[in-house]
C-alpha positions as CSV (number, residue, x, y, z in Angstrom):
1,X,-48.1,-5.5,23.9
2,X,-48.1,-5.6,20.2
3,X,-47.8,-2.1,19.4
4,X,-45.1,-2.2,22.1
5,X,-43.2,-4.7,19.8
6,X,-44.0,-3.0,16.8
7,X,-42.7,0.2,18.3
8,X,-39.3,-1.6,19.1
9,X,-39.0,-3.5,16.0
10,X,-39.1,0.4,14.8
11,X,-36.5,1.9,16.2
12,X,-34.2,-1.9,16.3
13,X,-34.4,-1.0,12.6
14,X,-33.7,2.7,12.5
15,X,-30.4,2.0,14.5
16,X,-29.9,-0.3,11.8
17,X,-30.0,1.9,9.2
18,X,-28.0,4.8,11.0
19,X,-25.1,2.1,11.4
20,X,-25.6,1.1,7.6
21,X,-25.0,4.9,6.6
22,X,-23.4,6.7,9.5
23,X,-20.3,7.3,8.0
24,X,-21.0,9.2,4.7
25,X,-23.5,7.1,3.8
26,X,-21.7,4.0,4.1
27,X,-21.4,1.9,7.4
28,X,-20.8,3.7,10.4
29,X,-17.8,0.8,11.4
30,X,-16.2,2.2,8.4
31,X,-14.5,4.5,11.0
32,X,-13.1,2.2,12.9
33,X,-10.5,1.0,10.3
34,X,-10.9,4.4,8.8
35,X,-9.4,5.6,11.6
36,X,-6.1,3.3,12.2
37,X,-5.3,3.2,9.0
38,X,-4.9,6.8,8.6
39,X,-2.8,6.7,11.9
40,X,-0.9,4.0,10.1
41,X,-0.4,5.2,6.9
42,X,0.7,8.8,9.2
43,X,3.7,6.7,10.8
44,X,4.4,4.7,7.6
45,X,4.8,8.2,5.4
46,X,5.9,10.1,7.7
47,X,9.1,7.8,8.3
48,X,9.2,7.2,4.8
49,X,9.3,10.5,3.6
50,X,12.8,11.1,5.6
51,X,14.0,7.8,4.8
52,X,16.0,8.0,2.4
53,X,17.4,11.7,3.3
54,X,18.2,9.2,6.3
55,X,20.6,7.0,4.9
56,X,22.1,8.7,2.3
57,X,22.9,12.1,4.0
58,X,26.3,12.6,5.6
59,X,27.1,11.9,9.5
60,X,27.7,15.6,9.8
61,X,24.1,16.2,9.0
62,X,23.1,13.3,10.7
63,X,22.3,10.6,8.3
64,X,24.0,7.0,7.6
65,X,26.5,8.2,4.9
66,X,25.5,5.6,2.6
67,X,25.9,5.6,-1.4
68,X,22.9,6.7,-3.0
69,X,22.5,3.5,-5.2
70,X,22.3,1.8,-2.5
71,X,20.0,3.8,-0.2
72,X,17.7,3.6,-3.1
73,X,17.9,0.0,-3.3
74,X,17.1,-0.4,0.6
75,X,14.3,1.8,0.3
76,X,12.5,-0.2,-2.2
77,X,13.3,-3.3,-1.1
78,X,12.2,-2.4,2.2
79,X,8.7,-0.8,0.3
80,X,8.4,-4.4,-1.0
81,X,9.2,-6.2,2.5
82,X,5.9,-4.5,3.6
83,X,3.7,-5.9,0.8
84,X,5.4,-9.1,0.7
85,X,4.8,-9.3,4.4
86,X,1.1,-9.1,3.9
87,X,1.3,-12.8,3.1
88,X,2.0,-13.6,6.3
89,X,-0.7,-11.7,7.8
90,X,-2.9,-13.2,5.5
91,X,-1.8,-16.8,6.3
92,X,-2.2,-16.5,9.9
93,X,-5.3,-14.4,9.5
94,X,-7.0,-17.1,7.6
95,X,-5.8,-19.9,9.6
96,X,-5.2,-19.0,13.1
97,X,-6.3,-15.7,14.3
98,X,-8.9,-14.1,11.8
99,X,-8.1,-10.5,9.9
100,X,-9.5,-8.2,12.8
101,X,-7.2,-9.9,15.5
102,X,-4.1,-9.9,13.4
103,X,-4.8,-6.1,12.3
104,X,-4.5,-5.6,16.4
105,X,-1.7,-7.2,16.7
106,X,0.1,-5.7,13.3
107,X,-0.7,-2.4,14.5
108,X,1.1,-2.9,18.2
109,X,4.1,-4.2,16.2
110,X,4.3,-1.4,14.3
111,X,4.8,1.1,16.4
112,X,7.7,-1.1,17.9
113,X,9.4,-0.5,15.1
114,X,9.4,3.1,14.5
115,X,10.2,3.4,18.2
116,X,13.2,0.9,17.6
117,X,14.7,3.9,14.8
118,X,13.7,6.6,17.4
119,X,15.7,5.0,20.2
120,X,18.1,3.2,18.4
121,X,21.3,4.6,16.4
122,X,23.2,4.0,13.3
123,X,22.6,0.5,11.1
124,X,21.7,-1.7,14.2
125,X,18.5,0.8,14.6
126,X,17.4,1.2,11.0
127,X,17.6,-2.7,10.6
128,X,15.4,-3.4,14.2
129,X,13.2,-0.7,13.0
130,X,12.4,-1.1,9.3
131,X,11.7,-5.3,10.0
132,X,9.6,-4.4,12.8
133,X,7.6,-1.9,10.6
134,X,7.6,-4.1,7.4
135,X,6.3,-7.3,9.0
136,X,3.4,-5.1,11.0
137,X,3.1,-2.7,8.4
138,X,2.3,-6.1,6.0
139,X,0.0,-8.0,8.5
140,X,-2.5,-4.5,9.1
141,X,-2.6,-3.8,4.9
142,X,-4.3,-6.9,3.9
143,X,-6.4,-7.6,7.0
144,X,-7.8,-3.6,7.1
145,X,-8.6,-4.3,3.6
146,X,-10.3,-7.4,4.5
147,X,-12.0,-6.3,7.1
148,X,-13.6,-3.4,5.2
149,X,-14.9,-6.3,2.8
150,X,-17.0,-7.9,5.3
151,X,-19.1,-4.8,6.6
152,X,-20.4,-4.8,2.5
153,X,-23.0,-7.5,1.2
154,X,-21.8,-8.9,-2.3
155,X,-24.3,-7.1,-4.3
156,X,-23.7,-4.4,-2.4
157,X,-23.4,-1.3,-4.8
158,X,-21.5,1.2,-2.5
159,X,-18.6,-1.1,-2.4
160,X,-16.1,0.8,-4.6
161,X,-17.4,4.2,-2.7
162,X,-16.3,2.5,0.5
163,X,-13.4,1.6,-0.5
164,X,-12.6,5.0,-2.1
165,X,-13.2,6.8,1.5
166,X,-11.3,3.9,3.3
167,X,-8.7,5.3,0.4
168,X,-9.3,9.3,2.0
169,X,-8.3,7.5,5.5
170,X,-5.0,6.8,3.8
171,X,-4.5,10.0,2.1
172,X,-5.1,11.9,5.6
173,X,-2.0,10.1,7.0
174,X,0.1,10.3,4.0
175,X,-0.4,14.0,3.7
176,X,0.0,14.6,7.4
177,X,2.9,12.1,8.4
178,X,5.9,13.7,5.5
179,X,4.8,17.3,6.4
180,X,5.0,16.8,10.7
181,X,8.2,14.4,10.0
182,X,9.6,16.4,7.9
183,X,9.4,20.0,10.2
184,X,10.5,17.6,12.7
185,X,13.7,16.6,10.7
186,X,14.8,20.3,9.8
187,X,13.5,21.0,13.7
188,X,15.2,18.4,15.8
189,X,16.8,16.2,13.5
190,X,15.7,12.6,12.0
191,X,15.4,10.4,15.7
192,X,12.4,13.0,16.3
193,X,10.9,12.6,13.1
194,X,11.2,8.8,13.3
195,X,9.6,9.2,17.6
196,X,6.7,11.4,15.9
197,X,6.0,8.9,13.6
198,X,5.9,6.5,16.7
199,X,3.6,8.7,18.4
200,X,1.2,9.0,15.2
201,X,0.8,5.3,15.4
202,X,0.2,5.0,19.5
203,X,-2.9,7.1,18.7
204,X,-4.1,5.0,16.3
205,X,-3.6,1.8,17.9
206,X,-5.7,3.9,21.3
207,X,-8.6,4.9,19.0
208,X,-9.0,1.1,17.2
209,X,-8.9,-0.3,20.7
210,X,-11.4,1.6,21.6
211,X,-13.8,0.8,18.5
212,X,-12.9,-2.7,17.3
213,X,-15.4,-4.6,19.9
214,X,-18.3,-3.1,17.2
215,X,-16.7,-4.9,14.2
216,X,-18.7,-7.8,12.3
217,X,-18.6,-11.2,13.2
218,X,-17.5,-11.8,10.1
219,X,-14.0,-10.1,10.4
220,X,-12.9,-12.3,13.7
221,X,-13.5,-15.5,11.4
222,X,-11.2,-17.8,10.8
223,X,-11.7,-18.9,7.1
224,X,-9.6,-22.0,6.8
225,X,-8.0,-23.1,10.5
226,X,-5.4,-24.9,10.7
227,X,-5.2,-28.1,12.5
228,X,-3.7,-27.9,16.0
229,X,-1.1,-31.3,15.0
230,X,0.3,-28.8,12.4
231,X,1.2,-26.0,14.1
232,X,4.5,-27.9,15.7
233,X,5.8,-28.0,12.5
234,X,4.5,-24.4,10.8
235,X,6.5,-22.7,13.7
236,X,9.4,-25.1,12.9
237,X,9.4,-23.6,9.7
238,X,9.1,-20.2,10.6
239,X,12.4,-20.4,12.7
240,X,14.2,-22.4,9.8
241,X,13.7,-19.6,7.7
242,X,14.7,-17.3,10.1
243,X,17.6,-18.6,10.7
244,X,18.0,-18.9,7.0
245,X,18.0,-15.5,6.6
246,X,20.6,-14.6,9.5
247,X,23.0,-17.3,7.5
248,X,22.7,-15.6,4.4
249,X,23.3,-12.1,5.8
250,X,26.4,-13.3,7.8
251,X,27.5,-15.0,5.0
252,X,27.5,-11.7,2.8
253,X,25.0,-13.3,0.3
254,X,22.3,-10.9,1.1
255,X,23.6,-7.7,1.7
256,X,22.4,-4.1,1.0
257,X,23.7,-4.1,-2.4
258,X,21.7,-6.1,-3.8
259,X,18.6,-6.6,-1.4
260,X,16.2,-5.0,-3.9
261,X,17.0,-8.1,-6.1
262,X,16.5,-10.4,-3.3
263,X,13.1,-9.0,-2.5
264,X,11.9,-8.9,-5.9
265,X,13.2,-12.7,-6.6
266,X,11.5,-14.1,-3.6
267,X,8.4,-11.7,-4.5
268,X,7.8,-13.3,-7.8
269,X,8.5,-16.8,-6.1
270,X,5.6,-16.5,-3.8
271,X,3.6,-14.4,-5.8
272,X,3.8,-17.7,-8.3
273,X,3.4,-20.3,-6.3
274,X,0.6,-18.3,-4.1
275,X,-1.3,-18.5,-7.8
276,X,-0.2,-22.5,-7.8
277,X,-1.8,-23.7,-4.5
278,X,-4.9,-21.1,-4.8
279,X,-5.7,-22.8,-8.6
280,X,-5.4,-26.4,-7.7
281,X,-6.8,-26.0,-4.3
282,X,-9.7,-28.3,-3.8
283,X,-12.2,-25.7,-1.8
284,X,-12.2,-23.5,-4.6
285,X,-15.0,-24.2,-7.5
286,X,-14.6,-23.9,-11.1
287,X,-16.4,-20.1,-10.9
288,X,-13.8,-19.0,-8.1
289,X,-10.9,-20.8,-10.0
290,X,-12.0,-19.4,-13.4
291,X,-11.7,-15.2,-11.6
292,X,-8.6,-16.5,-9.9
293,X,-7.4,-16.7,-13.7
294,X,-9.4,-13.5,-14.3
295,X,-7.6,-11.4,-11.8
296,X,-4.0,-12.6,-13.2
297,X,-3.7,-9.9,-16.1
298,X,-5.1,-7.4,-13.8
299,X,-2.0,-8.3,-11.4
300,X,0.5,-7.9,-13.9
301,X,-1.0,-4.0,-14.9
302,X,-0.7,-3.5,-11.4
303,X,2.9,-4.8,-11.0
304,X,4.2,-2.1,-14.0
305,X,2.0,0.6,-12.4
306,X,3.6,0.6,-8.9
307,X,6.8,-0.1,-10.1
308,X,6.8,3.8,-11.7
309,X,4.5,4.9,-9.1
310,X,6.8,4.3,-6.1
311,X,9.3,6.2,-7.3
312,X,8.1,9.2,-5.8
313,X,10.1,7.2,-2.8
314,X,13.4,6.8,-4.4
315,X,14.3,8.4,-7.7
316,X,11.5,11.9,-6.9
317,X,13.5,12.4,-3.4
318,X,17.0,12.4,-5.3
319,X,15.2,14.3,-7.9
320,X,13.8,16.8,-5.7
321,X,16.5,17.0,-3.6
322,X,18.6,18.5,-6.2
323,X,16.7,19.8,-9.4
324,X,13.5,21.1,-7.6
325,X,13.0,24.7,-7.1
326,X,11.8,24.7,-3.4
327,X,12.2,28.2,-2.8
328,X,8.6,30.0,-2.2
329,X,9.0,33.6,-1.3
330,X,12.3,32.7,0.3
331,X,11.5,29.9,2.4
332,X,13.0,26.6,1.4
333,X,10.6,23.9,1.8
334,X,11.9,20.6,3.3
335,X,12.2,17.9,1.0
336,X,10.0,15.5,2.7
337,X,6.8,17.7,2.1
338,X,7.0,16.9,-1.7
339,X,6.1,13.4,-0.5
340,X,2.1,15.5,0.6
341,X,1.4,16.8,-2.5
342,X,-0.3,13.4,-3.9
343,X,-2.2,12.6,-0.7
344,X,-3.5,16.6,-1.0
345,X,-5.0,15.4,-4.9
346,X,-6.3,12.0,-3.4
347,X,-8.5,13.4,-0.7
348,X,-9.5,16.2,-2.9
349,X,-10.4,13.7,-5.7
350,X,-11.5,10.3,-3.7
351,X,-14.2,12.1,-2.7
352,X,-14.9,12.8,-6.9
353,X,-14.3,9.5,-7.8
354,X,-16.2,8.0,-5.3
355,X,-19.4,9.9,-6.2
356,X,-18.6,9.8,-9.8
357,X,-18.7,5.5,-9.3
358,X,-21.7,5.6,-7.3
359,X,-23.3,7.8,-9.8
360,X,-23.4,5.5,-12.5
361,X,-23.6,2.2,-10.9
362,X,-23.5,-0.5,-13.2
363,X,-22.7,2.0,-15.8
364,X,-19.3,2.4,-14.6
365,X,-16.5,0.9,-16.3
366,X,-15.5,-2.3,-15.8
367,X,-12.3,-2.9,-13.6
368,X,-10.2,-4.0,-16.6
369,X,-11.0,-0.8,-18.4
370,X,-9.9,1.0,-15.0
371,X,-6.9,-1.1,-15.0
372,X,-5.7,0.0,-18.4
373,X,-5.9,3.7,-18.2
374,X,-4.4,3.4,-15.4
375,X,-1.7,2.3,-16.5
376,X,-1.1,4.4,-19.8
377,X,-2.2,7.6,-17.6
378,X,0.9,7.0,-15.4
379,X,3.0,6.5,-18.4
380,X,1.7,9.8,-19.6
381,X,3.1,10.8,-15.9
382,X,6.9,10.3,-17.1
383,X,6.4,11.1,-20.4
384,X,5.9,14.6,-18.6
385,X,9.4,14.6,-16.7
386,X,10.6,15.2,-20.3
387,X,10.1,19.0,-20.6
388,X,12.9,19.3,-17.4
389,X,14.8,16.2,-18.4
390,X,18.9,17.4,-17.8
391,X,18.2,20.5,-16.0
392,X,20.1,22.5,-13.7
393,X,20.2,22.4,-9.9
394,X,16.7,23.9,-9.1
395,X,15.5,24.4,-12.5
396,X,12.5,22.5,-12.1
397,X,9.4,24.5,-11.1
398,X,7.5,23.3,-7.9
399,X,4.8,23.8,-9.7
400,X,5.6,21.5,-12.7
401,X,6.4,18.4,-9.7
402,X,2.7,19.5,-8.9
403,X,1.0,18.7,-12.2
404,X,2.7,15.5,-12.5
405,X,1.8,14.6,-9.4
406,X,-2.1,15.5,-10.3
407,X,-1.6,12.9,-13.0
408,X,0.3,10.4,-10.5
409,X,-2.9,10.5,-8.2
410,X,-5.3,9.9,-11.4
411,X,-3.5,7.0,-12.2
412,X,-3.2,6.1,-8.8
413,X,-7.4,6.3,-8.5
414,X,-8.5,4.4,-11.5
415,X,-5.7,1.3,-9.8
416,X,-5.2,1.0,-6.4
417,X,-9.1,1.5,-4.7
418,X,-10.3,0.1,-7.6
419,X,-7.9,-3.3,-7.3
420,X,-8.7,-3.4,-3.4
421,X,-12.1,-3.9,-4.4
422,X,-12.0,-6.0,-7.5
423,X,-10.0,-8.4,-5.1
424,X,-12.0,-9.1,-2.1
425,X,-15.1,-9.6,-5.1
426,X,-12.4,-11.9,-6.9
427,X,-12.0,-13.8,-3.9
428,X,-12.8,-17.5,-3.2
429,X,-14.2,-18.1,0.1
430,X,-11.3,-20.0,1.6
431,X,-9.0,-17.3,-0.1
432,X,-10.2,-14.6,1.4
433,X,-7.3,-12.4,2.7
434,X,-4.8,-14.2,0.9
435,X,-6.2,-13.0,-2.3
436,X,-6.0,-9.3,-0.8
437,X,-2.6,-10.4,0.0
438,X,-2.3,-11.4,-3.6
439,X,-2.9,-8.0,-4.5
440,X,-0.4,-6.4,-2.3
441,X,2.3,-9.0,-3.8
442,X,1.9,-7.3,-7.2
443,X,2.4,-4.1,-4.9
444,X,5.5,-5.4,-3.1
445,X,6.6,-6.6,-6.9
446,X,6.3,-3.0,-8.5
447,X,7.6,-1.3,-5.0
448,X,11.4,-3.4,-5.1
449,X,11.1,-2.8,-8.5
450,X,11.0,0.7,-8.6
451,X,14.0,0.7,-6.1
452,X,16.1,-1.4,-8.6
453,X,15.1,0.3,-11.4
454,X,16.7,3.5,-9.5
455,X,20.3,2.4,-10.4
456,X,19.7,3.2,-13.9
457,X,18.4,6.9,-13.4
458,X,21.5,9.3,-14.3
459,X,20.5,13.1,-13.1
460,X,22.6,13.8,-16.2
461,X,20.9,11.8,-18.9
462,X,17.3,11.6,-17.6
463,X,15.5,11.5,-20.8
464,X,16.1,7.4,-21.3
465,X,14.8,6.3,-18.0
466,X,11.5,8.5,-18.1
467,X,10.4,7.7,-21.9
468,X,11.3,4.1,-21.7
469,X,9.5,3.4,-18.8
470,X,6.2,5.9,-19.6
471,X,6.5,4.2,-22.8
472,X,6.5,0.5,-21.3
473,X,3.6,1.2,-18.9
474,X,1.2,2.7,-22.1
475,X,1.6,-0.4,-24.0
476,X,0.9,-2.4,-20.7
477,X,-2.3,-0.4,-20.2
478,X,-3.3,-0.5,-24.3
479,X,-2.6,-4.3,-24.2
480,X,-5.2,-5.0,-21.3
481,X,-7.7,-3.0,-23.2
482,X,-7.5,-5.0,-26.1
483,X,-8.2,-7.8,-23.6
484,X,-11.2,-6.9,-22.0
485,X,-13.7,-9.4,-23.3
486,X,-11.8,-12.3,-22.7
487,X,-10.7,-11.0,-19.3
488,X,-14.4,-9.7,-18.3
489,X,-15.6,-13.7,-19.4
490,X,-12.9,-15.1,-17.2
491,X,-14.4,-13.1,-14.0
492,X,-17.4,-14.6,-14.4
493,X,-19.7,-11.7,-14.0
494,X,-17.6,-9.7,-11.4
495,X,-16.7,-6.0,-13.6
């Protein structure tokens, strides 16, 4: 009977350990979010890489008609929607449902939306479609991150290498989504680029159905509940704030024009007052406090970095559109596609970075360090637009768009993996996916940013707005590397 025992405890614990490292040495449930977000990110590319073709391309050729200041300006407002939306997914993840539920839920939402701009035409279809996909796009991004957190113990070395792979799911969707969407634009037009997107997410949501029953514990906890007598009056502020928002469109105060100003006001609002009620919160200790303040120089790097980084979405389309060569042995390639040539660097180089982090271990450098050449690698980024600054229609080689891109996806490497992890270790306890959500704020910050800041780019006098801004985001990068002992003592032994 003993050996019987013995014989069981055996193979109890080599299950175990296949589960611990089934999926590239990492834990096999790593697939399951893996998996959706890739779907995910598939949809969310895919329609974004003909978005703004979408709006600002005549009627005749299908699109919206719209000017392209103001397409721009949508586009990166409607970026920062999604990351400012992860607040809310946070909140109810942490006080009524728990991450895994609301990344369920977020994920079934989501492919509402980018049905509602299959089915739907003109402005009454983009609108339905790009809330729908915002607010689900926002509730899955902080609670997949979240999730991934719990399957890792906090000492847990292989962390950052699971987080760079969960960064490969990503990459597979972004590169696949603008490529299919795109042939399906030139093919059929945009409705059947926007229904393939649709279709992209329907598999994903099938395949996490399928696998979410074998998630931890952990991820269907509900950090902080809220009490049942104040949920009354949370969903009576909901629907003022809705119908806030309907008054202010109606009354022409928000309007297209300016909605990238709206979302970065209201961005910066919560982002500081998210900071407020985390800092003086009275579950949080004077360790978790004292990273909370360690993490706040990290979030401004990360603002500047996305806010040059997204504009592959807006000023790179207009760019491409009109002063990339996309002629390769006589076939033109679709603009859209440009959108896959940085997912194609990230999965060929997560897998490098990932090995080259686990490699050293606690030799690696520490997350400020990251931070900062991050940020002065994708000023180095612009800097290189330079060379082509004021060309002529098509006089920019595809291949020059593919270097910079290379050193986009560097910069991209040493920030965004690296910040998903640095946050959920930041975390305090009764934080937990509203810190992540934190981090996506400075994401939904840079993002309706980057579409303001597209006003100012003039195809004819390009050589201001690239070296300004590469300029600005190497200083931002050289001034958190002066900081790095002060920074690394506020963190309080997380690097």
């Amino acid at each position: 009977m003993g050996a019987a025992t013995a014989e069981d405890d055996s193979a109890v614990t080599a299950a175990h350990d296949r589960r611990d490292h089934g999926f590239f040495g990492q834990p096999f449930d790593l697939v399951h979010i893996f998996f959706v977000e890739m779907w995910e990110r598939f949809s969310f590319y895919g329609m974004q890489g003909i978005l703004l073709l979408y709006m600002f391309h005549s009627l005749e050729k299908g699109g919206l008609g719209m000017p392209e200041a103001t397409a721009t300006g949508i586009v990166g407002a409607y970026g920062g929607a999604v990351y400012l939306s992860t607040i809310l997914g946070a909140w109810v993840a942490d006080r009524l449902l728990g991450s895994e539920r609301v990344l369920f839920f977020s994920a079934i939402v989501i492919m509402c939306g980018h049905i509602g701009l299959a089915v739907l035409p003109g402005f009454w279809g983009l609108g339905v479609g790009l809330i729908l996909v915002a607010v689900g796009s926002g509730g899955l991004k902080a609670n997949a991150t979240s999730v991934v957190g719990t399957l890792y113990a906090p000492a847990d070395t292989r962390r950052d290498a699971g987080f760079s792979l969960f960064y490969l799911g990503i990459n597979l969707g972004a590169l696949l989504g603008p490529i299919l969407t795109g042939w399906a634009m030139v093919t059929w037009g945009f409705h059947a680029g926007f229904a393939l997107a649709a279709i992209g997410m329907a598999a994903g949501l099938i395949q996490y159905s399928i696998g979410r029953k074998n998630l931890p514990d952990d991820a269907r906890v509900i950090p902080n509940p809220l009490p049942a007598g104040r949920r009354i009056i949370m969903i009576g502020i909901a629907v003022a704030a809705i119908v806030l928002i309907i008054v202010l469109v109606l009354a022409g105060v928000i309007k297209a024009k300016n909605l990238a100003d709206v979302v970065i006001l209201v961005t910066l609002a919560a982002a500081i007052a998210y900071f407020a009620v985390i800092l003086t919160s009275k579950r949080i200790d004077g360790d978790e406090r004292s990273r909370v303040f360690g993490f706040i120089p990290l979030f401004i790097v990360s603002v500047g970095f996305w806010s040059l980084y997204q504009q592959q979405f807006t000023v790179l389309t207009l760019y491409s559109d009109s002063q990339l060569n996309r002629d390769i042995f006589g076939w033109i390639m679709p603009v859209p596609f440009v959108q896959s040539i940085n997912p194609i660097f990230i999965i060929i180089l997560s897998g490098v970075f990932a090995a080259l982090w686990t490699k050293l271990g606690s030799r690696q450098p520490s997350t400020p360090v990251k931070f900062g050449l991050g940020s002065i690698v994708m000023g180095i980024a612009f800097l290189l637009f330079l060379p082509f600054a004021n060309g002529a229609d098509n006089s920019t080689p595809l291949l020059a768009i593919v270097g910079i891109l290379l050193v986009f996806t560097i910069a991209e490497l040493l920030i965004s993996p690296v910040g998903l992890s640095v946050t959920t270790k930041l975390a305090p306890k009764a934080f937990h996916t509203q810190m992540v959500a934190l981090f996506f704020l400075s994401v939904a910050l840079g993002t309706a940013i980057a579409g303001w800041l597209a006003q100012f780019y003039n195809a004819k006098d390009q050589v201001p707005y690239f070296s300004v801004l590469g300029i600005i985001a190497i200083v931002l990068g050289s001034a958190l590397l002066l900081s790095i002992k002060p920074v690394l003592k506020l963190m309080r032994g997380v690097r």
